[in-house]
C-alpha positions in Angstrom: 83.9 82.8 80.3 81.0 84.4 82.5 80.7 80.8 84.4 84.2 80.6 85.5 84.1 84.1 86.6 81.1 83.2 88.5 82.7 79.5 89.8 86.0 81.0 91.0 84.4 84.0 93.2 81.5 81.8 94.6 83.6 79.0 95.2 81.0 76.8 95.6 81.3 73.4 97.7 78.8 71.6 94.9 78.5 72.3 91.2 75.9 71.0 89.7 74.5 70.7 85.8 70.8 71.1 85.7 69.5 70.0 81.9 66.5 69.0 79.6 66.3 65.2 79.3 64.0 66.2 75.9 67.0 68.3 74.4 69.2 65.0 72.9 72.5 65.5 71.8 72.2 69.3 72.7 72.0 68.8 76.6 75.2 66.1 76.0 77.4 69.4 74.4 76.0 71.1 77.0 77.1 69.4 79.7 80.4 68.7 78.6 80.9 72.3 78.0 80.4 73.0 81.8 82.1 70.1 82.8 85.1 71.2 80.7 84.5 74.9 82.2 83.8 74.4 85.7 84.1 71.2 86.6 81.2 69.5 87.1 80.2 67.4 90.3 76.6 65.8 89.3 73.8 66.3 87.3 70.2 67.0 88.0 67.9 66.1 84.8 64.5 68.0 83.9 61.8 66.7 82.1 62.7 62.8 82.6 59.2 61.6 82.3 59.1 62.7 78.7 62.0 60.9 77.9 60.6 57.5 77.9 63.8 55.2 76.9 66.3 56.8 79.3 68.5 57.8 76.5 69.5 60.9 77.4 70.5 59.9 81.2 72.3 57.2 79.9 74.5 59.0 77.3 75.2 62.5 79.9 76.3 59.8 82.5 78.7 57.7 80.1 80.4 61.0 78.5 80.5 62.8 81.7 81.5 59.8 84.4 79.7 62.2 86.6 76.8 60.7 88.9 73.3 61.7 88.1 71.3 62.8 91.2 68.3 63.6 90.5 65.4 63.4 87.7 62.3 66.0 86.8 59.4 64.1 86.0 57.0 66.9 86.5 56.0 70.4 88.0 56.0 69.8 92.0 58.4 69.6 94.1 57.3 66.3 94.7 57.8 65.1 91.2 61.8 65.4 91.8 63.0 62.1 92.8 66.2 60.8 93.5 67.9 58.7 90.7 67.8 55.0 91.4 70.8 53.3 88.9 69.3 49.9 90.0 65.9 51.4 89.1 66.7 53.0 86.0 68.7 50.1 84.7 65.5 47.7 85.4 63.5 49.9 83.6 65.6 49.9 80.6 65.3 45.8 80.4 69.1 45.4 81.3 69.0 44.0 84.4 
């Protein structure tokens, strides 16, 4: 495939899945797909504030074992903020 290509001439030192947290199951397939293809190192999840119970981070971090690094929660750069797992889990009610 075109990202393999693209992977084994770059050789980059960090590969990293950027995805819709509003897309469900879709951004899960996705994932896995470049996980499967390129190998994955982290994940960087748009649109997070939209996606009020977390599901989506939740699910792309259990089927991926891959960390999440950052969310989206708006249109500034300032609105990109590093993923807290205490945080996140606290916010969920499971802690």
């Amino acid at each position: 495939s075109e990202i393999e290509k693209i992977s084994k001439v770059c050789k980059p030192d960090l590969k990293i899945f950027v995805g819709e947290s509003i897309t469900g199951n879709d951004v899960i397939e996705q994932v896995k797909s470049f996980d499967w293809a390129i190998g994955i190192d982290g994940i960087v999840l748009t649109k997070a504030d939209i996606d009020e119970k977390g599901g989506t981070a939740l699910s792309v971090g259990y089927v991926t074992k891959k960390p999440i690094l950052y969310l989206g929660t708006g249109q500034e750069y300032n609105k990109i903020i590093v993923f807290d797992k205490k945080k996140f889990i606290k916010d969920l009610g499971l802690d």
